[in-house]
ZAMARGU-4260 file (C-alpha; in steps of 0.2 Angstrom, whole numbers, plus 5000, padded with zeros to 4 digits):
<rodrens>
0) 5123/4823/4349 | 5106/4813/4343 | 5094/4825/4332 | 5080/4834/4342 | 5065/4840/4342
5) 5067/4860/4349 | 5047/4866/4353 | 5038/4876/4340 | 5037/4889/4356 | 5057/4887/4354
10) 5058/4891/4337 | 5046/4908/4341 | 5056/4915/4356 | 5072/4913/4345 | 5063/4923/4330
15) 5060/4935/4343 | 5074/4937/4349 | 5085/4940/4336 | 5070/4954/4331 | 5075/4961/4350
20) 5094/4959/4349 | 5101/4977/4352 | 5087/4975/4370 | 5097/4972/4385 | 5092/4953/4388
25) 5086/4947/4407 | 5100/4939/4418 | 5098/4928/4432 | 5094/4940/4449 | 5093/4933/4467
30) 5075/4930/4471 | 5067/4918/4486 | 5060/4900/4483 | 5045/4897/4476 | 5045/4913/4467
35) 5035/4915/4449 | 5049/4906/4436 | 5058/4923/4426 | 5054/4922/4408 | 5066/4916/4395
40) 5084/4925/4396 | 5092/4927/4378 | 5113/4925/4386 | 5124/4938/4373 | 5142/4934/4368
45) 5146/4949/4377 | 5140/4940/4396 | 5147/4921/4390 | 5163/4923/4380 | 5152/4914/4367
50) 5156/4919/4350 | 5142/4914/4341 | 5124/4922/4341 | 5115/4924/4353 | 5107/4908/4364
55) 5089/4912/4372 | 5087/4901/4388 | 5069/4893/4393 | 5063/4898/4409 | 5067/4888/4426
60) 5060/4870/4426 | 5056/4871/4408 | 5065/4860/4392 | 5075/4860/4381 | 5086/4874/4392
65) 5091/4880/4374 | 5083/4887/4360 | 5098/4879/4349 | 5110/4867/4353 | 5125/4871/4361
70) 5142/4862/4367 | 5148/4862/4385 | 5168/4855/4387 | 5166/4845/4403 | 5182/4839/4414
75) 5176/4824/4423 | 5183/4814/4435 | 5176/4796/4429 | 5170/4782/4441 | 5173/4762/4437
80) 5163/4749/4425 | 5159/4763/4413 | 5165/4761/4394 | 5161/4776/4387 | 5153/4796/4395
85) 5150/4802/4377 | 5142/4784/4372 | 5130/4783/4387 | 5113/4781/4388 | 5112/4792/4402
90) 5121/4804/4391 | 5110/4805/4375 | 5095/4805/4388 | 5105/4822/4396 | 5109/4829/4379
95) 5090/4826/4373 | 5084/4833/4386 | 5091/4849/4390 | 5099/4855/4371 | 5116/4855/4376
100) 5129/4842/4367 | 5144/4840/4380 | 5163/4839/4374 | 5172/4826/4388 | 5190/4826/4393
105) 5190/4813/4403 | 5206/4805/4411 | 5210/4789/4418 | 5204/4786/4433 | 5222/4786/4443
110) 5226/4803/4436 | 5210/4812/4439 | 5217/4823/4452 | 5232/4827/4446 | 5227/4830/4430
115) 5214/4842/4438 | 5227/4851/4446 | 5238/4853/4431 | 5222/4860/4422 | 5217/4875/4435
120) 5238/4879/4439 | 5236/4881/4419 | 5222/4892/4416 | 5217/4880/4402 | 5200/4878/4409
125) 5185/4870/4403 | 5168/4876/4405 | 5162/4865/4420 | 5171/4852/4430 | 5160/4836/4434
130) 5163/4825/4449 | 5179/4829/4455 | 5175/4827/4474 | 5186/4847/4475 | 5186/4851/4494
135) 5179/4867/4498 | 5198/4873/4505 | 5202/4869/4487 | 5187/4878/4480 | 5191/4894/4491
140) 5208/4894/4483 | 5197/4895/4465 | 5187/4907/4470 | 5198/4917/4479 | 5206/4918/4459
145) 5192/4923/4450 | 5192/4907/4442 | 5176/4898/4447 | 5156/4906/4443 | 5146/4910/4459
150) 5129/4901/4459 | 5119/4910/4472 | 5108/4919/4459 | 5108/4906/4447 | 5101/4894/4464
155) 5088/4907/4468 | 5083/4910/4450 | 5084/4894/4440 | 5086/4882/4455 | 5069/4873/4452
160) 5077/4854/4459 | 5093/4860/4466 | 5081/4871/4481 | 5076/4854/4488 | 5092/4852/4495
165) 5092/4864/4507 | 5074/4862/4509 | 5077/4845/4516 | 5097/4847/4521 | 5095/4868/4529
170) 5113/4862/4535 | 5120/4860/4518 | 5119/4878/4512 | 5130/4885/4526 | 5143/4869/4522
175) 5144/4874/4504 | 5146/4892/4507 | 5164/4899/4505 | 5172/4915/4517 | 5164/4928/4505
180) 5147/4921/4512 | 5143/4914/4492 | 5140/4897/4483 | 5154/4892/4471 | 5149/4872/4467
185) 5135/4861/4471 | 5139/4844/4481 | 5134/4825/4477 | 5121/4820/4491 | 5121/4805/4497
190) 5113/4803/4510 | 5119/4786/4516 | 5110/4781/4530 | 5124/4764/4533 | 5139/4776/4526
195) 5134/4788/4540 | 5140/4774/4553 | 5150/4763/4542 | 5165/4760/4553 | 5161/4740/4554
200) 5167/4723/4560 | 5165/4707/4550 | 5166/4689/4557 | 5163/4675/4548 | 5150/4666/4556
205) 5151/4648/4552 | 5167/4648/4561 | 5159/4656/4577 | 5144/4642/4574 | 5158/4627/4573
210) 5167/4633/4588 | 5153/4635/4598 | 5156/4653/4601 | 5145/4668/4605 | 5148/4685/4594
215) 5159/4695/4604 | 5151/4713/4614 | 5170/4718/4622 | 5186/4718/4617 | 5191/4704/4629
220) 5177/4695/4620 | 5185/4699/4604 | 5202/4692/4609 | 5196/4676/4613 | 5188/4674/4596
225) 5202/4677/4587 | 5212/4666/4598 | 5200/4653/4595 | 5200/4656/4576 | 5219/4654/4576
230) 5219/4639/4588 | 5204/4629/4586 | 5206/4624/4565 | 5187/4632/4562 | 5191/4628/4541
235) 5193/4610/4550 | 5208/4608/4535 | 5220/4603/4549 | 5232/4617/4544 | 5236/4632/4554
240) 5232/4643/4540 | 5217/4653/4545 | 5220/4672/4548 | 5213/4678/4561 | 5210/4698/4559
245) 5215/4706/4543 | 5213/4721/4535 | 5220/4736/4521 | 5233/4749/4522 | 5226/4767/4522
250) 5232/4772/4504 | 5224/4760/4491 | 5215/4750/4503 | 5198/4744/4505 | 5183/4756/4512
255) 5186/4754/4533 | 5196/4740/4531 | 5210/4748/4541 | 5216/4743/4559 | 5213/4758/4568
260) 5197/4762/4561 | 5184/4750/4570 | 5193/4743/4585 | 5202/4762/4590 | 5184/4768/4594
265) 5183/4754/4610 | 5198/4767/4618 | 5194/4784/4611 | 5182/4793/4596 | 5192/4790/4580
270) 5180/4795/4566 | 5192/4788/4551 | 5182/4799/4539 | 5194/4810/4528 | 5189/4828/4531
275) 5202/4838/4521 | 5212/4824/4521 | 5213/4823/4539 | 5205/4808/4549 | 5205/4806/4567
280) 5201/4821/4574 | 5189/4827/4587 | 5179/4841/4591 | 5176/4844/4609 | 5168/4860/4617
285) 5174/4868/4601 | 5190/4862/4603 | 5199/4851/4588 | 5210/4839/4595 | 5218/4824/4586
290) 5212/4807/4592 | 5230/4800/4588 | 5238/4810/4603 | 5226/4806/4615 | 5228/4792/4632
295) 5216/4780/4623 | 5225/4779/4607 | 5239/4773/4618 | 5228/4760/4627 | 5222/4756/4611
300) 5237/4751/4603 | 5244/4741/4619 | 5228/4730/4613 | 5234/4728/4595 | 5251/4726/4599
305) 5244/4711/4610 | 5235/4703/4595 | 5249/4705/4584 | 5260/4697/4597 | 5251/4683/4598
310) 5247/4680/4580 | 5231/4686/4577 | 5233/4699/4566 | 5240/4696/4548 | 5258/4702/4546
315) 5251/4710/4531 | 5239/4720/4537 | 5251/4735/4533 | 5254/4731/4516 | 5238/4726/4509
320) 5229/4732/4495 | 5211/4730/4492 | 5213/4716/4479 | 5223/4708/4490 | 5213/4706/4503
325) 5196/4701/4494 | 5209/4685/4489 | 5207/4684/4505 | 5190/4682/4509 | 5186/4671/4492
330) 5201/4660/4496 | 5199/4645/4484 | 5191/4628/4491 | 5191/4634/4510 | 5188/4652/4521
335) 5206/4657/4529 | 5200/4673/4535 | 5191/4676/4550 | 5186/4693/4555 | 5188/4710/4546
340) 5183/4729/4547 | 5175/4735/4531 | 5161/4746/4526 | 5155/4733/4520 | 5154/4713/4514
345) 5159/4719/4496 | 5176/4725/4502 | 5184/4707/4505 | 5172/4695/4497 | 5163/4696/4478
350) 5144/4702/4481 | 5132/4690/4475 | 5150/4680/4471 | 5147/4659/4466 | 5156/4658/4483
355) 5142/4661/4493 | 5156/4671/4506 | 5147/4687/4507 | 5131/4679/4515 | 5142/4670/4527
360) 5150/4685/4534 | 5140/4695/4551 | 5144/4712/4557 | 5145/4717/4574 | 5139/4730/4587
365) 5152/4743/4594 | 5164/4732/4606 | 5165/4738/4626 | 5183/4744/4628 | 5189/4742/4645
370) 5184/4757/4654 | 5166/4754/4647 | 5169/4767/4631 | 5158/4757/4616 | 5155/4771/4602
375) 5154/4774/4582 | 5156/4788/4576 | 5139/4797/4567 | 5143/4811/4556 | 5131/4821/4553
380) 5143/4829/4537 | 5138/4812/4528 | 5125/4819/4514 | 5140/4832/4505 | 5156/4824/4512
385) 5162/4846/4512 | 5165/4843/4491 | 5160/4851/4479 | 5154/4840/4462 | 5150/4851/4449
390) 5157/4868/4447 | 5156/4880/4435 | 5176/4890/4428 | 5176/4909/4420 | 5179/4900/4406
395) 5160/4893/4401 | 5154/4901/4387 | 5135/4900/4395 | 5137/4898/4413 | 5116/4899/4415
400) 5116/4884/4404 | 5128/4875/4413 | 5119/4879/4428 | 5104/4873/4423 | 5109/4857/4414
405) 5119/4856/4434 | 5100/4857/4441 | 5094/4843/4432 | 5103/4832/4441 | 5095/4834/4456
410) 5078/4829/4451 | 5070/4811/4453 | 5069/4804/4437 | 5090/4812/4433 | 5098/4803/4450
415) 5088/4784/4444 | 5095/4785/4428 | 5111/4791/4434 | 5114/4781/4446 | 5103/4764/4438
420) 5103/4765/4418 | 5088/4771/4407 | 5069/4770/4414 | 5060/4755/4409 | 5074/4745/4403
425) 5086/4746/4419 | 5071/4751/4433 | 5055/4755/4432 | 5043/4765/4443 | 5038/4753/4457
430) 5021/4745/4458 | 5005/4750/4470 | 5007/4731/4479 | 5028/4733/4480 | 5037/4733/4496
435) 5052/4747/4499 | 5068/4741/4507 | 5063/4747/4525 | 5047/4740/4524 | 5037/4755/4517
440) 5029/4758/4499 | 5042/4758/4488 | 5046/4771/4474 | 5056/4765/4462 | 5063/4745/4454
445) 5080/4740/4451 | 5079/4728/4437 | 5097/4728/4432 | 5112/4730/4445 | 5129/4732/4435
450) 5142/4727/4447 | 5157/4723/4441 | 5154/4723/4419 | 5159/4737/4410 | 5143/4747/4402
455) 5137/4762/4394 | 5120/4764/4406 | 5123/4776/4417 | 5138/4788/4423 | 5140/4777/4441
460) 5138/4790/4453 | 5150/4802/4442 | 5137/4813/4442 | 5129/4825/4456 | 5114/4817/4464
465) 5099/4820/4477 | 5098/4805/4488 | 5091/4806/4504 | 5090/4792/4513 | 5072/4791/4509
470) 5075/4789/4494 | 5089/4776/4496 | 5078/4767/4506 | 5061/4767/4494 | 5069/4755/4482
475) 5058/4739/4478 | 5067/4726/4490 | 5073/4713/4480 | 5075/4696/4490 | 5088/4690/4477
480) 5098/4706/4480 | 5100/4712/4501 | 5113/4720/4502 | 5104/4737/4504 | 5091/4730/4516
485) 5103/4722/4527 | 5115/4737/4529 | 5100/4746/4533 | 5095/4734/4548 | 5112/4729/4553
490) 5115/4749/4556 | 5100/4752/4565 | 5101/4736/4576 | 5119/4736/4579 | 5129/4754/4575
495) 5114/4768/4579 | 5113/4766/4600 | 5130/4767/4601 | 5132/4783/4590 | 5141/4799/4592
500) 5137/4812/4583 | 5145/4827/4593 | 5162/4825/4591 | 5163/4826/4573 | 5173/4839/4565
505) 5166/4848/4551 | 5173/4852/4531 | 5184/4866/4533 | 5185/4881/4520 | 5204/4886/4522
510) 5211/4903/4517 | 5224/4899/4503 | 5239/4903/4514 | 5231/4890/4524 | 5226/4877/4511
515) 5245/4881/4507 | 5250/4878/4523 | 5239/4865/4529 | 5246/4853/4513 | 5261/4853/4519
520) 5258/4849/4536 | 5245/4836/4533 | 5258/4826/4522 | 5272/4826/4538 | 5259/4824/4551
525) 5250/4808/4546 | 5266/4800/4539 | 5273/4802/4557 | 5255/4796/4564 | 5256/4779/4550
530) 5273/4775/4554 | 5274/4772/4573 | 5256/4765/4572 | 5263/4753/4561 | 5277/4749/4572
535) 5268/4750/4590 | 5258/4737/4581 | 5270/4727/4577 | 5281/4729/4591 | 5296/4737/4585
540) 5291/4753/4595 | 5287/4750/4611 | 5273/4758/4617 | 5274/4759/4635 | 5291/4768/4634
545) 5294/4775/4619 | 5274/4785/4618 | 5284/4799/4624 | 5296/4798/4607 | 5282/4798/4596
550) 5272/4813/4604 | 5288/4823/4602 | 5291/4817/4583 | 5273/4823/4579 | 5277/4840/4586
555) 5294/4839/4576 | 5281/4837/4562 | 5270/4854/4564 | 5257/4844/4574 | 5254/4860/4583
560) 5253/4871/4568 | 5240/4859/4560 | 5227/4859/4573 | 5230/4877/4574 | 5225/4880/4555
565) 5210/4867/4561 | 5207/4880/4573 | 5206/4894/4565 | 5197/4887/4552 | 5183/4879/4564
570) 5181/4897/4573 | 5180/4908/4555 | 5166/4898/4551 | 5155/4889/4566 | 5161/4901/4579
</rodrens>
């Protein structure tokens, strides 16, 4: 940890209270929003495992949180391009901050969960647990042990940035709150306003402008293009190499580059968003149902066997990684690849990439299916995604410090530098004259985008954050850099009028039978649902006569049992 500065007020109050130690010091009580900030709390070994002296704790909203340096061991679960947690500047910025020096175990990012899991099944637990994305099914389970900290009072008492979460998101509390009606981990928000409808598909426009063609509004309309993409030479190399429609397999694939993600939602509503591990269901009249056993999932993949019949989609659509299918896109010398679904351009071509292919690609609007269905889904569960990103274990040695170093992160000047690097060197506070990315004043300026390099500037989203969509969208608009603009106007123009929001189902909180249960089930289910898409698709199933076959095998599977856990869940909680 750097050397600090601890406040001649600091050095007072811990004076004091060693005078006072045999008082019984102030903890943290339930109090409403807005009320008088507590005064200092000394925190005894007795109440935090600690074993040295006793630690006195500033008020809410004041700094440091110390009145001595302390260490906190943080599990977290890294994110890409960052070198080093312990060497970061957002790091020593934290540390300086607050008073409290942070031990990592940080493991590689392909082992995070797992390594996770091995932790808590061992009791060998750190203090707090940073960006681990744990579902609240799997925070009930923890809970339900004893071996997670509830954070209500701490919220009430010491909240002072966190509050403005629910302030602005009055949804969020009741998401986050377990069975036993309290708060056990705080989420990331991100309130992505393109995220929230980010089910898109990507055509590469010159090709449509060679071929004279319009961009396609029904599926029909669609067929044609990429019958004219495959027949018509558009790279105008005289080959019949160009591929038509491609896209990622579910696991290790690219962000809504799968099949049935964009084109599914012309026939019936298929969110694609991983709630619990479980995409593809629907909520009607208060009813879960999965999309996957409906009549327009059937119609729906008559059409993409059609496309794959005839050559338009690439054989390796199932098999693809998201490496392999930004080769794709930034094909050397000439485009091959003609439409895509993806979140967005990044996913199969290099943003701001010498090839100049991400500025060539255009997404479209919802296509018209053929009984007139044209939809994407909207959830409104986008801001906390039903995870919980910093959690606190039995095992913090001062879980009111850990809390209120947790509370910094939701404050304005925390999130920029999290999320962009250190203030006046990586962005700067924006200027009276500066235009915002939706055309208002803006707040902040990017000055430095690290995409793609390894640094030490910030953790990369690792860290919990308040991001509304205000927020997102009062950055300075930087003409060199608009991507966030454009995925701004792109999902207002095209996705928002054809949104649905009410058949979204919520993040489930599970009982640990049914966590237990629902594990089990979801593996069996979604491999039967993977394979015969895969092969409807490709024709080795047919789909006309063989549906019958497959509704049976996901029975076979504890289909019924799984929406029933889904059920019960839905009406323990929203009912």
């Amino acid at each position: 940890m750097r050397k600090r500065k601890l406040s001649t007020l600091f050095s007072a109050l811990a004076v004091l209270v060693m005078l006072l130690s045999a008082c019984t010091p102030q903890q943290p009580a339930a109090g409403p929003a807005g009320e008088e900030a507590a005064p200092a709390a000394a925190v005894p070994a007795a109440e935090t495992n600690a074993s040295a002296s006793e630690v006195l704790i500033s008020p809410a909203g004041e700094f440091p949180v110390v009145s001595e340096p302390i260490t906190i061991k943080a599990f977290l679960c890294p994110t890409s391009m960052v070198k080093d947690y312990k060497e970061n500047e957002f790091t020593y910025w934290l540390e300086d901050l607050t008073g409290i020096n942070l031990e990592f175990d940080i493991p590689p990012m392909s082992d995070a969960q797992q390594k996770l899991n091995l932790m808590l099944a061992s009791g060998d637990l750190p203090d707090v647990i940073i960006g681990c994305g744990i579902r609240l099914d799997q925070l009930q389970i923890l809970a339900d042990q004893g071996l997670v900290v509830a954070l209500d009072d701490y919220i009430a008492e010491y909240g002072t940035e966190f509050r403005q979460v629910f302030e602005t998101f009055p949804q969020v509390k009741d998401l986050i709150t377990l069975s036993d009606g309290k708060i056990y981990g705080l989420p990331h928000i991100n309130d992505c306003y393109h995220c929230s409808m980010s089910q898109k598909m990507w055509l590469y426009q010159p090709w449509l402008d060679k071929l004279g063609l319009e961009v396609p509004t029904t599926t029909e309309e669609f067929y044609q293009v990429l019958k004219a993409f495959k027949e018509q030479d558009p790279n105008g190399n005289g080959k019949a190499d160009e591929i038509p429609l491609s896209g990622t397999q579910r696991t290790n694939g690219g962000w809504r580059a799968q099949l049935d993600q964009f084109i599914m939602n012309s026939f019936v509503y298929n969110d694609g968003v991983t709630n619990n591990n479980a995409p593809s269901l629907i909520l009607e009249d208060g009813t879960v149902k999965a999309a996957f056993t409906q009549p327009g999932w059937q119609e729906g993949l008559i059409y993409l066997n059609k496309l794959y019949s005839e050559g338009l989609i690439d054989p390796q659509i199932f098999t693809n990684d998201g490496n392999q299918l930004r080769q794709l896109g930034e094909n050397p010398d000439i485009p091959i690849l003609g439409a895509t679904g993806a979140g967005w351009y990044g996913v199969f071509t290099q943003n701001g990439g010498p090839s100049g292919r991400w500025k060539e690609f255009t997404p479209i609007a919802p296509l018209e299916g053929p009984s007139g269905m044209r939809q994407t889904p909207h959830t409104p569960y986008q801001p906390t995604g039903g995870q919980a990103n910093f959690v606190i274990t039995k095992a913090a040695q001062n879980p009111l410090a850990a809390f209120r170093m947790a509370d910094v992160f939701y404050g304005f000047d925390s999130t920029t530098r999290s999320v962009f690097g250190p203030e006046g060197e990586d962005w700067v506070r924006a200027g009276a004259d500066d235009v915002s990315i939706s055309g208002g004043k803006a707040q902040y300026t990017v000055l430095k985008v690290w995409s793609g390099e390894e640094h030490n500037r910030h953790w990369n989203q690792a860290a919990p954050t308040f991001r509304t969509n205000e927020y997102r969208l009062a950055q300075t608009y930087n003409p060199d850099d608009p991507l966030e603009r454009w995925l701004y106007e792109w999902t207002r123009d095209l996705m928002e009028p054809y949104g649905t929001m009410d058949k979204a189902v919520p993040p489930m909180v599970f009982t640990e039978e049914q966590s237990k249960l629902f594990g089990e089930l979801n593996t069996t289910v979604y491999s039967v649902v993977d394979e015969w898409f895969a092969n409807f698709v490709i024709g080795n199933y047919d789909v006309n006569t063989e549906w019958d076959s497959y509704i049976e095998a996901l029975n076979d599977s504890g289909l019924e049992s799984f929406l029933g856990i889904y059920q019960e869940a839905y009406d323990a909680k929203y009912k």
